[in-house]
C-alpha positions as MATLAB code, in Angstrom:
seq = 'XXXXXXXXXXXXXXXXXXXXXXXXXXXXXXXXXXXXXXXXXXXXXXXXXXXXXXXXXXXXXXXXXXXXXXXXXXXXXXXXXXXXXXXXXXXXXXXXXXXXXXXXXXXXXXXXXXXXXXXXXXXXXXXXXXXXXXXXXXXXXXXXXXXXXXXXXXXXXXXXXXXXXXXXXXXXXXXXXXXXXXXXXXXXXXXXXXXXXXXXXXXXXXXXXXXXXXXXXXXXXXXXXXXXXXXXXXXXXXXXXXXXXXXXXXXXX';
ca = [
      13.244  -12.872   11.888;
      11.793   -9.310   11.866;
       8.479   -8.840   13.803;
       5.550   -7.679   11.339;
       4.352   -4.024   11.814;
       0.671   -4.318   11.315;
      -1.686   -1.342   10.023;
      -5.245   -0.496    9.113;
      -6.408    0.829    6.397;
      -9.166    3.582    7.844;
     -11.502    3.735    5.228;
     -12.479   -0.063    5.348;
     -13.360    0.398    8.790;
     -14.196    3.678    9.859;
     -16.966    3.644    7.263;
     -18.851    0.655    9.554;
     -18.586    2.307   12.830;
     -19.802    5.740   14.514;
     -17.105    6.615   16.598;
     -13.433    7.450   14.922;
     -12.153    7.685   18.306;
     -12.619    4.265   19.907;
     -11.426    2.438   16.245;
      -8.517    4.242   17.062;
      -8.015    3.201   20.416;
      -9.357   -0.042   19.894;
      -6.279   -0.470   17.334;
      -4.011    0.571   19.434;
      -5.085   -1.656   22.752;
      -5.065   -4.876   20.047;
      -1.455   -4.022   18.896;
      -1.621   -2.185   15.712;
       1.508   -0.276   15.351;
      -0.171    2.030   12.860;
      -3.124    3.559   11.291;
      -3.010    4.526    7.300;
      -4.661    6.325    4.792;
      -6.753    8.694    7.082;
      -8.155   12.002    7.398;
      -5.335   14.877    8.346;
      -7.242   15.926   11.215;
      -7.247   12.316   12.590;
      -3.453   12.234   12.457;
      -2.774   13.972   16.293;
      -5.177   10.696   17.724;
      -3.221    8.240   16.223;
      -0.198    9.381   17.435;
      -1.642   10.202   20.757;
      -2.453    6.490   20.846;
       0.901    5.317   20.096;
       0.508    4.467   16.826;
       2.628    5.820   13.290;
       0.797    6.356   10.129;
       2.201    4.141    7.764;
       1.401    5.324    4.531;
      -0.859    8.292    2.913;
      -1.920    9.213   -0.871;
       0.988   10.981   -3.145;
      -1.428   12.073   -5.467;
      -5.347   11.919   -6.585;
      -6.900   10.345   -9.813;
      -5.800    6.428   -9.787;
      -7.437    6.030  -13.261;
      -5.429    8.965  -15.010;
      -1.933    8.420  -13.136;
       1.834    9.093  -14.130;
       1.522    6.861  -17.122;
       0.075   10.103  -19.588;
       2.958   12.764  -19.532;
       0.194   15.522  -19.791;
      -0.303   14.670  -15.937;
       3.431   14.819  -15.191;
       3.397   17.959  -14.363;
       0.224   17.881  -11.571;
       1.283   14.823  -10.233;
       4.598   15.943   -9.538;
       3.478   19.090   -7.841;
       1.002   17.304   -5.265;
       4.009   14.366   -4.937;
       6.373   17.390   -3.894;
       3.467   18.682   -1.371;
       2.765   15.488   -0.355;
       6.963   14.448    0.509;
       7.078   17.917    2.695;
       3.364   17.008    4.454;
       4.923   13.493    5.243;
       8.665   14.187    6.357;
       6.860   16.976    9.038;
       4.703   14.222   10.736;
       7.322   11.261    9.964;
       5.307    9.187    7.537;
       7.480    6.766    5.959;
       5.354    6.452    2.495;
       3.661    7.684   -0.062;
       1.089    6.032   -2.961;
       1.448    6.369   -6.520;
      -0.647    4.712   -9.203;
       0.497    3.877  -12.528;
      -3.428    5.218  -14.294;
      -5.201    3.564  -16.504;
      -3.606    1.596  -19.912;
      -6.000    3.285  -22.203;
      -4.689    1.525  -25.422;
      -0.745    2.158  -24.086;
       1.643   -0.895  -24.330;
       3.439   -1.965  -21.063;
       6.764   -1.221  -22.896;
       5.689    2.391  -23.409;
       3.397    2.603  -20.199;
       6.899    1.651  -17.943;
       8.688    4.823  -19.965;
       6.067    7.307  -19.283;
       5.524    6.272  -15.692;
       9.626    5.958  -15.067;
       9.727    9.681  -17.003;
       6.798   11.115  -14.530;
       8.871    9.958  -10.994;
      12.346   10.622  -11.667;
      11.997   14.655  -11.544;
      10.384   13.734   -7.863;
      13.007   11.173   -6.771;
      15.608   13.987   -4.992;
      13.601   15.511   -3.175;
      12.007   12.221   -2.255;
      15.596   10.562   -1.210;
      16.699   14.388    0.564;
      13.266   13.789    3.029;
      13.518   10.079    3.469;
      10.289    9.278    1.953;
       9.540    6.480   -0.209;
       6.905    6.620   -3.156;
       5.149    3.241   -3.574;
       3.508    2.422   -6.895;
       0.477    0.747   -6.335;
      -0.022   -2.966   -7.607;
      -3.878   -3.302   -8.503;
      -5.842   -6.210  -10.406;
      -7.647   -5.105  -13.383;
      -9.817   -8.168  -13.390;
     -12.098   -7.587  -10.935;
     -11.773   -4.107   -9.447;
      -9.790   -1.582  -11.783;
     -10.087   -2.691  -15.419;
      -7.668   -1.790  -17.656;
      -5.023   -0.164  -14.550;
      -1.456   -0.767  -16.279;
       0.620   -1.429  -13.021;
      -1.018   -4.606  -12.124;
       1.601   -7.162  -12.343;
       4.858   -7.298  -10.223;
       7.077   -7.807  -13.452;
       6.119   -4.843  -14.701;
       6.143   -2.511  -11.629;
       9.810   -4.006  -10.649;
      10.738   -2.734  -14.622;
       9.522    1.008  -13.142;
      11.579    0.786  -10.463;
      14.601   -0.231  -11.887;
      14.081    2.580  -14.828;
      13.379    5.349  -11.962;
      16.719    4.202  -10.182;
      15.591    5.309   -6.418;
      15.810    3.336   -3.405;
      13.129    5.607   -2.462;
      10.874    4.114   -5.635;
       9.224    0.604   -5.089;
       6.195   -1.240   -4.811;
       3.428   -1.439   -2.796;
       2.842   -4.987   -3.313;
      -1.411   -5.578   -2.758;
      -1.623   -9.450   -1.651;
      -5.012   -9.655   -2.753;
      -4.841   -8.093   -5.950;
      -1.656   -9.915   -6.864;
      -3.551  -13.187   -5.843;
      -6.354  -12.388   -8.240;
      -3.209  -11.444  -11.385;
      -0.442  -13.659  -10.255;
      -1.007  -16.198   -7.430;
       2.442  -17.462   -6.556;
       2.774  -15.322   -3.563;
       5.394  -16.359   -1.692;
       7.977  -17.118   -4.944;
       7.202  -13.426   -5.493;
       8.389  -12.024   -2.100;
      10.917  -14.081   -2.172;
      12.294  -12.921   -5.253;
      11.355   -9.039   -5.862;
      10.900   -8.015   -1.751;
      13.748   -5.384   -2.158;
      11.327   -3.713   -4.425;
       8.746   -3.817   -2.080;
       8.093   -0.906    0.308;
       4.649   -1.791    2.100;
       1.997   -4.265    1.723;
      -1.642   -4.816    2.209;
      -3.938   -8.113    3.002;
      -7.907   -9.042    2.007;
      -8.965  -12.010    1.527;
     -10.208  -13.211   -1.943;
     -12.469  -13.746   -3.319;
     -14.391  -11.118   -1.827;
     -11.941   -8.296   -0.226;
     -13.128   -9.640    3.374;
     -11.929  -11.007    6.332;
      -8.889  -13.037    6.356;
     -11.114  -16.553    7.579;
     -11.708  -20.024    6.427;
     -13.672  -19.043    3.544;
     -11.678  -17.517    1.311;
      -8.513  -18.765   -0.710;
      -5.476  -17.093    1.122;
      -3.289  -18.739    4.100;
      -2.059  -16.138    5.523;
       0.325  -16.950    8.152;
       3.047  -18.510    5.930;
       2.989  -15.178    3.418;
       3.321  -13.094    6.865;
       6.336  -15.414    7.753;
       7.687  -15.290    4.006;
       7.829  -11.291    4.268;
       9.413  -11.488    7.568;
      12.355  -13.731    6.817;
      12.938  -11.001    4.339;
      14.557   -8.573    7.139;
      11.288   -6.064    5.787;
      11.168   -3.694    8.485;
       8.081   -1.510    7.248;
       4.342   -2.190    7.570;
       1.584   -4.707    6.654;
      -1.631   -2.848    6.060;
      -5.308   -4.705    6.409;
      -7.468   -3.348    3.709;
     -10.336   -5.716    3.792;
     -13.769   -4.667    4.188;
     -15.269   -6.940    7.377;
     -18.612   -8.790    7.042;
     -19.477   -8.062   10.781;
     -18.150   -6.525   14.204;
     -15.184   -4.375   12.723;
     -13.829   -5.197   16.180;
     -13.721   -8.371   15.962;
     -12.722   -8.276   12.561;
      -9.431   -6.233   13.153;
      -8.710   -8.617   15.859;
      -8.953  -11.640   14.120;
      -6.686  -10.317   11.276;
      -4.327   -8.849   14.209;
      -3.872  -12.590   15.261;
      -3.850  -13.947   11.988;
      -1.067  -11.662   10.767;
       0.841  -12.146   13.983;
       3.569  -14.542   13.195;
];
């Protein structure tokens, strides 16, 4: 069984603390093999610290995403950026988000967002990047986003047809849509190409009181042979140290 690569998320935590440079070390003394999702010019301290950046934005605007074909064209320009930007600094991932549904059905939604990535996909496979659509709720936090059941974003990655097109597969916002969360690694993992953690309800700390046992989905994505990384995106309710810590041994299966 596969040892679980675990990452933060910067902007849940750098936005409670005053000095970038000690989160980063802090990380890296608890055992964090990565820090994602940050600022460019942060990049050279993570890597001094012995850490990888797991995963950074493909593109802006989550609302109005690759699911309008008027945005094709944009999206695939900053995705093409983006793929050089991450090959040079050896960042396995991108994020892509599907947009908003805006009165599309998921049948036609899946086409248009399928359409947008495939003119991307070469380049993406040629630099060893993978693009990860983002699963999100749209109960609670982004109403009306279209990729925000696993079904559906699996359906976009088959139409794309790129080992370098999957999922990243949001473990809170899939408990809020789906539940079932170990059934759904299980099943659909080879469409999954990173992860994140919060605990719900709430987005917070991964602790007694919310709803998600953690250590069993860590071992259920492990058993998988997933080699990538788990990223904590959960905003803490005190000491971000401690917080990161906690999740660090939570997560540590």
């Amino acid at each position: 069984m596969t040892k679980i690569k675990q990452s933060l998320s910067w902007w849940c935590y750098a936005r409670k603390v005053d000095d970038p440079s000690r989160l980063i070390k802090k990380a890296a003394e608890i055992g964090y093999a990565s820090i994602e999702m940050l600022s460019e010019d942060l990049w050279p301290q993570v890597k001094d610290a012995g850490m990888e950046i797991a995963i950074i934005g493909g593109h802006g605007t989550l609302t109005n995403g690759l699911n309008k074909r008027e945005n094709h064209s944009r999206i695939a320009d900053e995705l093409h950026r983006n793929i050089d930007k991450a090959a040079e600094n050896g960042i396995p991932s991108l994020i892509a988000f599907s947009g908003n549904r805006e009165g599309l059905s998921d049948e036609e939604g899946a086409e248009i967002t399928a359409e947008g990535l495939r003119p991307v996909m070469q380049h993406a496979e040629e630099n060893g990047v993978t693009i990860c659509i983002e699963l999100l709720n749209s109960k609670v936090n982004h109403p009306d986003y279209q990729c925000d059941r696993t079904e559906w974003g699996v359906k976009v990655c088959k139409m794309v047809g790129s080992d370098r097109c999957k999922l990243l597969y949001d473990i809170y916002h899939m408990q809020i849509m789906e539940g079932d969360l170990i059934r759904t690694i299980r099943e659909n993992h080879p469409y999954f190409g990173h992860y994140h953690t919060a605990g719900n309800p709430g987005r917070n700390d991964m602790d007694e009181t919310q709803e998600i046992y953690y250590p069993p989905v860590m071992r259920a994505i492990a058993e998988t042979g997933y080699t990538g990384y788990v990223g904590h995106e959960f905003v803490p309710k005190g000491d971000v140290y401690e917080a990161i810590r906690a999740a660090y041994e939570t997560c540590n299966v």
